[in-house]
N, C-alpha and C positions, 0 to 999 in steps of 0.2 A: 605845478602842484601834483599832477599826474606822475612825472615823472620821480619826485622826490618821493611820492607816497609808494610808489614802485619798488626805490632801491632798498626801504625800510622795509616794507613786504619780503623782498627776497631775502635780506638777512633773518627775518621770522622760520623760512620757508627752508634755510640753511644750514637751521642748527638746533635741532633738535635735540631732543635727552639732555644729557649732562650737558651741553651749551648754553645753557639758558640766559649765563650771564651777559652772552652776546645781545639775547632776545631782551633782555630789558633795556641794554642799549637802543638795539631799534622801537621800544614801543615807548624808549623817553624823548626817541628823534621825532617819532611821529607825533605826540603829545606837543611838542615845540612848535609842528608844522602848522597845529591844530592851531594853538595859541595865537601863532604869528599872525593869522588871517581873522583876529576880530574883527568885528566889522562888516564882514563880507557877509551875510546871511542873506543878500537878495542877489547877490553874484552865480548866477546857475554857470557860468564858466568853472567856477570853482569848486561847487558843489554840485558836481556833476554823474549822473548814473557810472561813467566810465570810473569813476574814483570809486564809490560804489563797490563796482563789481572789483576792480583792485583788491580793497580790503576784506570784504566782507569773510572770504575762508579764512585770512591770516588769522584775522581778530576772531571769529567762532572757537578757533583751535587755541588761541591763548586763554580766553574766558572758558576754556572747559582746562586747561594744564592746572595740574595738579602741586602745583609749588605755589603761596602764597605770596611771593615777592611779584611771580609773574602777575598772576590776576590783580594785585593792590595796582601796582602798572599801568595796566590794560583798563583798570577804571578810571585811571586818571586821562588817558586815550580818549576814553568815554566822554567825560567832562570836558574836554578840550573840545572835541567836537561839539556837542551840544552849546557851549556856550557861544562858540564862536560861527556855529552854520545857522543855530535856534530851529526853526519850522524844516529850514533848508535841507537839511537832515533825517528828518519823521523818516523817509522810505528808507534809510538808509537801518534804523534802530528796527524799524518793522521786519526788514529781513532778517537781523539776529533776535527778534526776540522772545523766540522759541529757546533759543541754546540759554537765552539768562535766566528766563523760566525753569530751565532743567537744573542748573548751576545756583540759584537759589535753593532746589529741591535739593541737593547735594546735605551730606551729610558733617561736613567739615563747616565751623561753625565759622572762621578765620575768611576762607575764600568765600562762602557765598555772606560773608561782614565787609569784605570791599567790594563785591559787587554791588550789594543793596547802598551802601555809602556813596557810590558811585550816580545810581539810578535814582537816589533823593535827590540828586542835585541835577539830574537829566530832568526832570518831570517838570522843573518849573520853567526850564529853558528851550524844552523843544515838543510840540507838540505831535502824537504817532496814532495815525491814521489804524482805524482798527484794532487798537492797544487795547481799546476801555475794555474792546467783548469780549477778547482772551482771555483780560483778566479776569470778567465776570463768569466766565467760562470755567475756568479755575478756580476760582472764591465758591464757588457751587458745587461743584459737581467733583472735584480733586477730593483722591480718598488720603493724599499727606492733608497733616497739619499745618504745617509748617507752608505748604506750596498755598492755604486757603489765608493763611496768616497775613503769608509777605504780598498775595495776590488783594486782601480787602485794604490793606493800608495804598498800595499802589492805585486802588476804587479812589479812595478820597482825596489821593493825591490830586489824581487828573479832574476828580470835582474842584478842589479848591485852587487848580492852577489852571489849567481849560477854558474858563468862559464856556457859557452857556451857550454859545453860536456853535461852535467845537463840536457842543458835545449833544446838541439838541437831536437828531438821529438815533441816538444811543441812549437817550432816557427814558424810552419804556423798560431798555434793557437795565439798567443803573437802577431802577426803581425795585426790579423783582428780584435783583440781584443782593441789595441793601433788604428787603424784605426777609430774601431766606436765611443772610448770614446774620441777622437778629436773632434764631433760633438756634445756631449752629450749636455743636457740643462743646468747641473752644471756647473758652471765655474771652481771649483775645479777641478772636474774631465777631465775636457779639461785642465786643469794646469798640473794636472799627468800626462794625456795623452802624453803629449808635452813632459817631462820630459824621460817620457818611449821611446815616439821616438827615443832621442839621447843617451839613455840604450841600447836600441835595435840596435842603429846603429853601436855601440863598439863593441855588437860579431857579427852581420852582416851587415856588410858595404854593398853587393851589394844589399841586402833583404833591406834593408833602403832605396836606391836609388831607387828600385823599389815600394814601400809603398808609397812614398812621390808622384811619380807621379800618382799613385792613388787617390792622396786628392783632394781636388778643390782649383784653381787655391789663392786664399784669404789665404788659410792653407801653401798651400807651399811658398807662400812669407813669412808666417809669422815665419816658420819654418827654413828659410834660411838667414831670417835677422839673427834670433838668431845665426844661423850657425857659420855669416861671423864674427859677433860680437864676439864671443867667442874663432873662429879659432885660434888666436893669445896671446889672456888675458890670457883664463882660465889655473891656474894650478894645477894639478894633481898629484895623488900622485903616486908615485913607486913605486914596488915590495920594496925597500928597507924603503920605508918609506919619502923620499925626494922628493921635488916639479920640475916635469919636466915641459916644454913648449908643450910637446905634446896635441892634443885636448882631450875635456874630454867633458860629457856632460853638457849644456850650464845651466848656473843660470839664471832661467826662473823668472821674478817677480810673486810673489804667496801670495795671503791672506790668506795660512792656514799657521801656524809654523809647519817650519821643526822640525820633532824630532831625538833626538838624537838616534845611537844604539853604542853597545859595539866598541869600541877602539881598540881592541887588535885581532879584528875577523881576521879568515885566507881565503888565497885566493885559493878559490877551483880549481881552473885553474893549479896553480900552486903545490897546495898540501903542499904548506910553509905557515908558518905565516905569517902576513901581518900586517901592520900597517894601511893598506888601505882597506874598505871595497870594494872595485871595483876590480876585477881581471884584470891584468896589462896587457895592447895590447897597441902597437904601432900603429895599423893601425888607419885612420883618415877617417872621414865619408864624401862620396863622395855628392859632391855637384852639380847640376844645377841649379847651380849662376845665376840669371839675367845680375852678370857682366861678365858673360863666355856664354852668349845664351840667346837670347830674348825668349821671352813668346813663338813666332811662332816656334822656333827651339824645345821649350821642346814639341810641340804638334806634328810635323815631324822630325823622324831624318833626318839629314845632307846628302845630296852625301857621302860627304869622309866615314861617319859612313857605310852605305853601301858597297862601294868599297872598305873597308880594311876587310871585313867578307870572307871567303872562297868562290870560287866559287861553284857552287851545284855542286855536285860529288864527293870533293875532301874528301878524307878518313883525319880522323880527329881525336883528343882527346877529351872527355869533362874533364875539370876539375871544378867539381862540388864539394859541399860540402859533399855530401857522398863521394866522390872518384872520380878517374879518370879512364871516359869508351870510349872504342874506339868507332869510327861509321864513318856513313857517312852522309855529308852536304847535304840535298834532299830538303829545302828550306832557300831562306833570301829575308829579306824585312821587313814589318810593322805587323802589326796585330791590332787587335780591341781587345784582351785581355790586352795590355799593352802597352805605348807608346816605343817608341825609336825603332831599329833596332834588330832585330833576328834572327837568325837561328837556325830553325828544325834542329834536327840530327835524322837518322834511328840507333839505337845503334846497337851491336854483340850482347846483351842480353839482357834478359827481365829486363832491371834495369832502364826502362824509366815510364813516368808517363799518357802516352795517347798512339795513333794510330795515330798520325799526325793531329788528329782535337781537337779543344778548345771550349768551347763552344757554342757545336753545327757548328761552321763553322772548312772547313776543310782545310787546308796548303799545305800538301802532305798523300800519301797513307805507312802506313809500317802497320804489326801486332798489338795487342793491347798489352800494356806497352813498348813498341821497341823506342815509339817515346817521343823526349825530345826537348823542347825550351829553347835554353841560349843568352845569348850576343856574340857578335863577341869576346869580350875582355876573353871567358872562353875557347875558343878553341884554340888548337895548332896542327896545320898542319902535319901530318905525311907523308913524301914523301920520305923515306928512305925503300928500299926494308927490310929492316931487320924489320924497325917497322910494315910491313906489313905482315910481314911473322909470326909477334909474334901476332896476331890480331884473334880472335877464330872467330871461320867458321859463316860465315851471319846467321842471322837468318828465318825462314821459310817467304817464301811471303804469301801477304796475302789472295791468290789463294790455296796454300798449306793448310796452316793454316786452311783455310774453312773448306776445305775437308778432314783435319786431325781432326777436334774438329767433323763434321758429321756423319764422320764413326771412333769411337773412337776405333774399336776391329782392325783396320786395324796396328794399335800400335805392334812391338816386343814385346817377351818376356821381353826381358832387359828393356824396359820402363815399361813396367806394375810392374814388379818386383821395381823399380826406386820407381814410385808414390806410391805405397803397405806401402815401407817401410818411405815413406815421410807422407802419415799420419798414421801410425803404432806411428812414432814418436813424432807428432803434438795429438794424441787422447790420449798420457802415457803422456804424460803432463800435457794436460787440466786434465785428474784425477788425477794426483798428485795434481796439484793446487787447484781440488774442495775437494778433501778427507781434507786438507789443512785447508780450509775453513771453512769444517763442524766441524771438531777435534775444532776449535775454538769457532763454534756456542754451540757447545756441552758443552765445559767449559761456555759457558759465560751463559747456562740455569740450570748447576750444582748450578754456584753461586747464580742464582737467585731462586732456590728450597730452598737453603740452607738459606733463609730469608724468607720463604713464610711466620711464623707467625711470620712476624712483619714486615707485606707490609705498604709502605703508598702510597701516590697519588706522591708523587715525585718518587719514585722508580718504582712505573708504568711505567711512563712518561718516566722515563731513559732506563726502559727495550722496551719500546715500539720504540724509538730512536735508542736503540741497534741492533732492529730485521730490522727495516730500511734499514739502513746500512748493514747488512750482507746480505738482499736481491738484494742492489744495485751491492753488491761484486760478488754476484752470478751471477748475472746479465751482469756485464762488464766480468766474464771469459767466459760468453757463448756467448759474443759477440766473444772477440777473438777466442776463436776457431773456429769460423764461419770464422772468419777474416782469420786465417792461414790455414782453407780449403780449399777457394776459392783461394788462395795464388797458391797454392799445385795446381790446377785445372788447373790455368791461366798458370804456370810453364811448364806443360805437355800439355795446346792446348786442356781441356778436357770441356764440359760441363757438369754440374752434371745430366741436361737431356739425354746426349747420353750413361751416367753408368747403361746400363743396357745387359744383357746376347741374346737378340734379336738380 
């Protein structure tokens, strides 16, 4: 495989400029090689880093060449791979796809129309680590149109083909991302947005019901007209390929044409084929009808919504989308972070998300990460001596706590030995992952010695693009580690101020 993907690389690598018609030979041999290996998606012999770094400069440089015969090619490359590696592949698309993002931005409507035709049919077949946040990266914050356009429909893609397990890391991000291109100045991209909404609401019904009340009041009508309209109409496909009545998301009128993607993609949820590009849920997205609650009711909750929340004290469950954690109810009522009804829980572990205050105002008092805000609707009452008995020991107040992070040598042996080996373990990692990294940086400046006489200003460019990128890579591991220090610190009640032998 390596070696075949090699001799096609070097006829890329051979014939530049007015050559090209050689180059669409080599990127219709690689497309074949691509093909021949259906099947093979859990073979890492075949899908291997080594092929990887093989292709990765040829194919950057034909996806940016400026002839449309090449790039229509090079997407069908695209497709060959993805259908035939699926998953096998993600790292492999992750490394190019900065240069599709730029080639999308392109001003030639032709070449970045076979890239995008290309990546519609990528999206159902291979899933890419880190993709969602570029693009919401992008959908946001990009001052093209056009790069915010092609970036929110690529949003709803990887909703409506990802599975929820996929993308569960990345739905805070997906949520605020969907929020602000609601308001955008393109009308397309407030079309996507819309669309994304009700993407977003199929893996998370109650994260939808909370987003929506975040919009201004014009959006959520508009949002729930489609709702009610669709509730019933739209049909949907099934794991088995047949049209149920269950809700799906709604058919938004929209001035761009929908495009098509592969037919036969699988549903990663389920790990079966599918005839349906949507991973199959039953659940239905929760609505604040105007015909179930006027405008005043969604801006206060209800008494009854109140009165059926636990009272403060009572020892309780969360069932939350990570898991379910026990605790106890130490506030309900309203808040100014979000409308409807709450309740604070103080949890047994540090698996909460605050210390009982939100933004700057405060609820109730527990530790920092102890405290967590749900709906009445996610708690279950535990009143059973036995479920109290199974419930791990409270955690430190926040009296304790103080005086436990101030004098940190006041800590056992057994803890210190604890946190030692918590980052002993957290530090063999980050250098495995940067050794990792570099071993890669290393090959990828081999290959490019190995061409020094017969550099041109495009192979610059790509190498210059390459070093980008492996600086960003560096970059985001020494975020995390930072990230799973402080983890480790907060874990143990330690500040990295008080880690000192005085």
């Amino acid at each position: 495989m390596e070696k075949e993907a090699t001799k096609w690389c070097d006829m890329l690598d051979k014939n530049p400029g007015e050559e090209w018609l050689k180059r669409v030979t080599a990127l219709q041999g690689l497309a074949k090689l691509f093909r021949d290996q259906e099947g093979s998606e859990n073979d890492s012999s075949v899908w291997s880093p080594a092929l990887f770094r093989i292709l990765r400069l040829p194919i950057q440089r034909q996806i940016k060449d400026l002839r449309s015969g090449i790039t229509k090619e090079v997407g069908d490359v695209l497709v060959a791979m993805s259908v035939s590696g699926q998953d096998a592949v993600g790292p492999f698309f992750l490394d190019i796809f900065l240069t599709i993002l730029e080639t999308l931005n392109s001003g030639n409507k032709v070449i970045f129309g076979h890239i995008d035709v290309a990546m519609q049919q990528v999206f159902p077949n291979t899933r890419i680590k880190k993709a969602t946040q570029m693009l919401c990266k992008e959908a946001t914050k990009s001052k093209s149109v056009q790069l915010r356009e092609f970036s929110t429909e690529y949003v709803n893609l990887s909703l409506r083909c990802w599975g929820r397990a996929f993308l569960q890391k990345d739905a805070d991000t997906l949520a605020a991302c969907i929020e602000k291109c609601l308001s955008d100045a393109s009308s397309n991209v407030r079309t996507s947005a819309r669309s994304g909404y009700f993407e977003f609401c199929q893996l998370w019904p109650d994260r939808g019901a909370d987003l929506l009340q975040r919009l201004d009041l014009r959006t959520q009508k508009f949002l729930e007209k489609h709702m009610e309209e669709n509730m019933d109409s739209t049909p949907r496909m099934s794991a088995s390929g047949g049209h149920s009545k269950s809700f799906n998301a709604p058919k938004v009128e929209t001035s761009k044409p929908v495009r098509s993607t592969l037919q036969t993609s699988k549903s990663f949820d389920s790990g079966s084929p599918s005839t349906s590009r949507r991973p199959s849920t039953e659940k239905s997205i929760p609505s604040t009808s105007p015909r179930n609650s006027s405008p005043k009711a969604m801006e206060s909750p209800s008494t009854a919504q109140i009165s059926d929340a636990p009272p403060v004290g009572t020892p309780v469950m969360c069932n939350v989308r990570e898991g379910d954690y026990p605790g106890i109810v130490r506030f309900v009522g309203t808040t100014s972070f979000a409308k409807g009804a709450w309740c604070g829980v103080e949890l047994r572990s540090a698996e909460g998300k605050n210390d009982g205050s939100v933004g700057g105002q405060r609820y109730f008092n527990c530790p920092k990460n102890y405290g967590l805000f749900v709906r009445p609707n996610q708690l279950t009452i535990l009143d059973d001596e036995e479920d109290e008995a199974d419930m791990p020991p409270p955690p430190p107040s926040t009296q304790q706590e103080s005086r436990r992070t101030s004098r940190g040598a006041e800590q056992g042996d057994e803890d210190w030995t604890s946190m030692g080996l918590d980052l002993l373990h957290e530090h063999k990692k980050h250098i495995d992952a940067v050794l990792s990294q570099l071993r890669e940086e290393m090959e990828l400046l081999a290959d490019f010695e190995r061409m020094q006489d017969r550099l041109t200003k495009e192979r610059v460019v790509t190498y210059n693009e390459a070093m980008r990128v492996c600086v960003e890579h560096r970059d985001d591991l020494s975020m995390e580690f930072k990230t799973a220090v402080q983890t480790c610190y907060d874990k143990y009640g330690i500040s990295h101020d008080n880690l000192s032998l005085e």
